[in-house]
N, C-alpha and C positions, 0 to 999 in steps of 0.2 A: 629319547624315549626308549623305555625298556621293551620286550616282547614278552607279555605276558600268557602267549605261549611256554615260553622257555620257564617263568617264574612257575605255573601251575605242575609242571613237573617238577622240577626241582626249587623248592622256595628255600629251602638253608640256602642255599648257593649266592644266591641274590643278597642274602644277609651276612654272609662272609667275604664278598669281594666288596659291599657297601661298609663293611667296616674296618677294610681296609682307608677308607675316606674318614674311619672317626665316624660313623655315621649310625645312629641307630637301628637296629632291625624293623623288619618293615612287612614281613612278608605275611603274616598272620593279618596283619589288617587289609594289603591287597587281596587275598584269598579270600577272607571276607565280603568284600566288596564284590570280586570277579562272579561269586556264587552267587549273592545275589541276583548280580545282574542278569546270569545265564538261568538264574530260575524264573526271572521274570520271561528273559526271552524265551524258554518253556514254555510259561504260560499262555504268552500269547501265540505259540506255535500250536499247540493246542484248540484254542479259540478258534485260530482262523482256518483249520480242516474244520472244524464244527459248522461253523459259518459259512463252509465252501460249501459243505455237504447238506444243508438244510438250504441253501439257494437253490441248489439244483432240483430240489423237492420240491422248490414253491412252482417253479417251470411243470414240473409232474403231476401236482394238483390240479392247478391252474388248466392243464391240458384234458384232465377229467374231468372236471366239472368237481371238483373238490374243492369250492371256492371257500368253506370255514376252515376247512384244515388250511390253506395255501394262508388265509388273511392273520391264521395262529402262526402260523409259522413266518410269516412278514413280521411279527411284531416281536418274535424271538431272534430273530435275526437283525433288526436295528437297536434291541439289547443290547447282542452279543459286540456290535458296531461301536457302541459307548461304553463296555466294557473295554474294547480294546483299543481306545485313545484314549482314556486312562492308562492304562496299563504301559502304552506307545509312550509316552507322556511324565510314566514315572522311571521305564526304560531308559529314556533319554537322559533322564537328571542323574541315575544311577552309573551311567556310560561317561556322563562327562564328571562326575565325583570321581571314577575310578579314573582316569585319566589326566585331571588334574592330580590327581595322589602320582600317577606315574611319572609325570611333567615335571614335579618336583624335587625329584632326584637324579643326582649325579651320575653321569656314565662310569663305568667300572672299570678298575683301572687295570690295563694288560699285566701278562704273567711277568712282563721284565723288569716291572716299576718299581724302582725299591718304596717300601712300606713305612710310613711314617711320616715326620712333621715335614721343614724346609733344611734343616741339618741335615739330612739326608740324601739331599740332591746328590747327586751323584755326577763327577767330572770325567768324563771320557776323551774329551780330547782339549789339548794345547795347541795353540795354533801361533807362529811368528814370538818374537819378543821384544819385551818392556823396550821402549826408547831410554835413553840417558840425558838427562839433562846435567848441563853446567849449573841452572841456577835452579829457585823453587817456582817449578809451574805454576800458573795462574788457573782458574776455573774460569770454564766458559762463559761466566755472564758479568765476571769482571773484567776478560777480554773484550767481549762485545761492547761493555759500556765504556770503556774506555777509547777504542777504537770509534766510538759516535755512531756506531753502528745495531745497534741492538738497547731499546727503551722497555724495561720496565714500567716508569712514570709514567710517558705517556700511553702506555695502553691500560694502563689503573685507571688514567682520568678518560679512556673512551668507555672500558669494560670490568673496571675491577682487576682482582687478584686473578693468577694462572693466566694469564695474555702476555705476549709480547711485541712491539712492533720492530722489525726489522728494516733492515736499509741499505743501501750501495753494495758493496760487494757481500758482503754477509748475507744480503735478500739474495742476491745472486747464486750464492755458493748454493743456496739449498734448492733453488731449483736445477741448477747445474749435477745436482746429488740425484734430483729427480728424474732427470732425463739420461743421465748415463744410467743409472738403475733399471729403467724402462728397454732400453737400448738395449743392456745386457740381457736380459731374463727375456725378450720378446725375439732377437736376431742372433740370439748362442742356443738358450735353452728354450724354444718352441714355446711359449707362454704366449698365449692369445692378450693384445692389449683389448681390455673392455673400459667404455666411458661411462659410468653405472651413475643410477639416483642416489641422492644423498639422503634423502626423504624416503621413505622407508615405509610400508603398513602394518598392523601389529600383527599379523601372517609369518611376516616377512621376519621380524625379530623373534617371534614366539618359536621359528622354525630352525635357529641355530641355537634355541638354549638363554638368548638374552631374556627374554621373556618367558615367568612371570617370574621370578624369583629376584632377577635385578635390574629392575625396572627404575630404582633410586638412583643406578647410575650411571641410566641415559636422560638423552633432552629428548624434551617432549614440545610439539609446537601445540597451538589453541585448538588448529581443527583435527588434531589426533593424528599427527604425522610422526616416524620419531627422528633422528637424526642421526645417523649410523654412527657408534664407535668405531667402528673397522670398514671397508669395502668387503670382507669377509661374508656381511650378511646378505647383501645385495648378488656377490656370485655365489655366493652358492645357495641360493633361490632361483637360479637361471633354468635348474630342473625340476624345481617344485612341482607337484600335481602333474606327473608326466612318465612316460614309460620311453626311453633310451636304448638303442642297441648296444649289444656288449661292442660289438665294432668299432664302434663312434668312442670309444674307451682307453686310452684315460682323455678326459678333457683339463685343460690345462689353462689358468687364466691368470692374468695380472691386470691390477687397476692402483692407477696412482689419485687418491681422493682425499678432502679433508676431512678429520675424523674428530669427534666432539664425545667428552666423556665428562658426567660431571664431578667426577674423583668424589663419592660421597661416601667411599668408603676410605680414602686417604687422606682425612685430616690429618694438618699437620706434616706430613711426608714430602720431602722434595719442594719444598716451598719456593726454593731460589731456583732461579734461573728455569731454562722450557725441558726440564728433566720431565714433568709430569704438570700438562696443562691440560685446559678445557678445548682447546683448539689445537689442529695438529696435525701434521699430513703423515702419511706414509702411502707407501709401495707395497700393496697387498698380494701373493698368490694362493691362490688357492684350487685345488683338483679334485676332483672328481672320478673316483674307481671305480676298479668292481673289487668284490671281497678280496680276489687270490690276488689284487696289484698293489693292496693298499699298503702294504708293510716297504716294498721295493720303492714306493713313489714315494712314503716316509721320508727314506733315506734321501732320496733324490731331492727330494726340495729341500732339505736341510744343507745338503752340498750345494746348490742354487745362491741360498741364503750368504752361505762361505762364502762363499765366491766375492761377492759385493766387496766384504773386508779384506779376504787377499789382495785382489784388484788395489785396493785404497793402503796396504802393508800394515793395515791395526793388526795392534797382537788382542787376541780371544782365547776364549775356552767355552768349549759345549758341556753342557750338562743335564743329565736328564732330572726332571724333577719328581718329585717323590710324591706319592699316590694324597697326601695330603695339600701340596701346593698346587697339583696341576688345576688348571681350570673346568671350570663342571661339564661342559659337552665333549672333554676328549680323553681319548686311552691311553694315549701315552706321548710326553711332550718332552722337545728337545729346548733347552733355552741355549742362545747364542749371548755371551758375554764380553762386551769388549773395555781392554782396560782402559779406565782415565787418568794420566795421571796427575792432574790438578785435584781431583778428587782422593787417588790414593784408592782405587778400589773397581773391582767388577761393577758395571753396569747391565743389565739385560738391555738388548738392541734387537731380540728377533726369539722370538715364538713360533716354533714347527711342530704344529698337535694333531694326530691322524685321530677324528673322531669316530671310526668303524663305522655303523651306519644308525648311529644314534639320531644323528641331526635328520637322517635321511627318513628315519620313521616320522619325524615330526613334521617333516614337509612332504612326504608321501612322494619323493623319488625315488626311482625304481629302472633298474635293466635289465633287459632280454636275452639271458640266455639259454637257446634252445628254444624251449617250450615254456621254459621257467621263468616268471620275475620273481628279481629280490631286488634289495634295499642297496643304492649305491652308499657306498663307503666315501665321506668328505675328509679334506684335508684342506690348514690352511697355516700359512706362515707369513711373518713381516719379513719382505724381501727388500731394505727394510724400514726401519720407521728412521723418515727421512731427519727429522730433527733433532732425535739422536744421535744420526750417524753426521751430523752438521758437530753436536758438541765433540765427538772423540776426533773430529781432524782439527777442531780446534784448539781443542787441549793434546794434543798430538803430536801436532805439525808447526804449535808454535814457536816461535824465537824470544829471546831476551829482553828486546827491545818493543813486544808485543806484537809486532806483526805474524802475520800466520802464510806461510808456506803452501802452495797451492797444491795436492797430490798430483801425482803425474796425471795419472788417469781422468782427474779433472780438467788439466790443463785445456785442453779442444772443447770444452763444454764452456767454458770461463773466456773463450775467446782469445788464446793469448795470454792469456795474464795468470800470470806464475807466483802473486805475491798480494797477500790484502794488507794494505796500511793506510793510514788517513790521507 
């Protein structure tokens, strides 16, 4: 959510960092709106000294013996009464018009972002290098199915298309991906494990930005529940509607949960294999600052994220995205890309987007300091999504003969076993 403080001063501003989004100007029609609203709220400011001050007359009459003036002045004042619940009334409708108009635009993208489409991303770091194979890598869901370990079929004949059922070690590997991920980020980097709802209220989505605008590409249950894309939305609602001290600063969380997306914007995209399903787990962080920490904790959960793939020896590359790609609640987003080489190509595995205190105006949290509240600053990154980082050790780490090689760092989560084959 914008501050339409900051717009009413300066309204070009708001219309040239929105267009750095491609995005049309906007600011003539929020000033429109904000005037009305505040002339209404005028009015009834107005009204009710009016109203204050002809009560206290009716007490005045009433105590002289001024009983026709007091009984005129009774009937002027439950007027004034029903003049001002209208007025309350058109107020409200005027308040929530301007702030749905506000709702519906994008955060503004920091001064570092380069400008433009998805060409633009922009690659800042290389991280390890390409493995070598002898033969032609395989893609992950021809391992899996070949190994007997990974069904497309049968989870089309439980649930349709974007499912899969997994089995023996390959079930295994991913929660083994799960639990070291957990491990590291909770017992290295201080990240609070949280066991969050998966079930959601529209508060709750509306308050990171999911809601209203893409509401088509979540699940929604019958009695208006919705079903979280991310554990993202759930932490960081933890401070909704509440006032925090700067002390208790940064707070810092991870949550490993399943995440449901109905991909209704990517037909057609990654059809094969659990590159991009309806169901899906990842390992979420996400923190919570104050304004002067949030650039420094940026960086820091981005290196969090790193971590995961060093640890596992994927070779990546970070890259920031460009003011037209990033996602709408945040300022500016790092993507973590790790190569495939069954696929021949970067995959994004991990998203680190400091959203300044956009998301925080729309859940009304807030911290103390001094004398002073403002708006905490969220941030939130896949630390990372686990069933991608299940495909790149499998097209990574595999052998010749199809079997897949267990990373070290897996090893003690896997119990021993160094090697997946039928």
């Amino acid at each position: 959510m914008h501050d339409i403080k900051k717009i009413r001063e300066n309204p070009s501003d708001l219309d040239k960092l929105l267009a750095k989004r491609k995005h049309p100007p906007v600011s003539s029609q929020i000033i429109e709106l904000d005037e009305k609203n505040r002339e209404i709220i005028g009015e009834l400011q107005v009204i009710q000294e009016e109203r204050n001050t002809k009560s206290k007359l009716i007490g005045e009459y009433a105590a002289n013996g001024k009983n026709v003036e007091a009984s005129k002045l009774k009937a002027e004042v439950t007027s004034l009464k029903d003049k001002m619940q209208e007025l309350e009334n058109s107020q409200r409708e005027k308040q929530e018009e301007l702030n749905t108009f506000l709702s519906s635009l994008p955060n503004n993208p920091a001064d570092d972002v380069p400008v433009g489409d998805e060409s633009l991303n922009k690659e800042i770091k290389l991280e390890g290098n390409k493995k070598e194979f002898s033969f032609n890598p395989k893609e992950h869901d021809e391992l899996g199915e070949n190994l007997n370990m990974m069904s497309f079929e049968q989870a089309a004949k439980i649930s349709g298309a974007r499912f899969v059922v997994q089995s023996g070690l390959i079930a295994r590997m991913e929660r083994a991906i799960s639990n070291f991920m957990l491990d590291l980020h909770t017992n290295e980097f201080g990240y609070t494990e949280m066991n969050v709802p998966i079930l959601v209220k529209d508060q709750s989505v509306y308050g990171v930005g999911q809601l209203p605008k893409f509401k088509d590409d979540l699940f929604k249950t019958t009695d208006d529940y919705w079903l979280i894309p991310t554990a993202e939305v759930p932490l960081s609602n933890m401070t909704r509607e509440s006032i925090i001290d700067i002390l208790d600063l940064p707070k810092r969380y991870v949550s490993h949960t399943p995440c449901f997306r109905s991909e209704a914007g990517a037909a057609g995209k990654d059809t094969r294999g659990i590159m991009r399903q309806h169901q899906f787990y990842k390992v979420e962080l996400v923190s919570l600052t104050s304004e002067d920490q949030s650039r420094d904790e940026h960086e820091r959960m981005l290196s969090c994220a790193e971590e995961v793939l060093k640890r596992l020896n994927l070779h990546y590359r970070v890259v920031i995205l460009s003011s037209e790609d990033m996602g709408f609640a945040a300022q500016k987003t790092y993507d973590i890309e790790v190569w495939l080489p069954g696929q021949k190509a970067y995959r994004e595995i991990s998203s680190c987007s400091n959203c300044g205190d956009f998301q925080a105006r729309r859940m009304n949290s807030r911290y103390k300091e001094g004398k002073e509240s403002k708006f905490l600053h969220t941030l939130n990154g896949s630390g990372l999504a686990v069933g991608r980082t299940l495909i790149s050790i499998l097209e990574n780490y595999q052998n010749e003969d199809g079997t897949i090689q267990v990373p070290d760092a897996l090893i003690p989560y896997m119990g021993g076993i160094n090697q997946i084959s039928n």
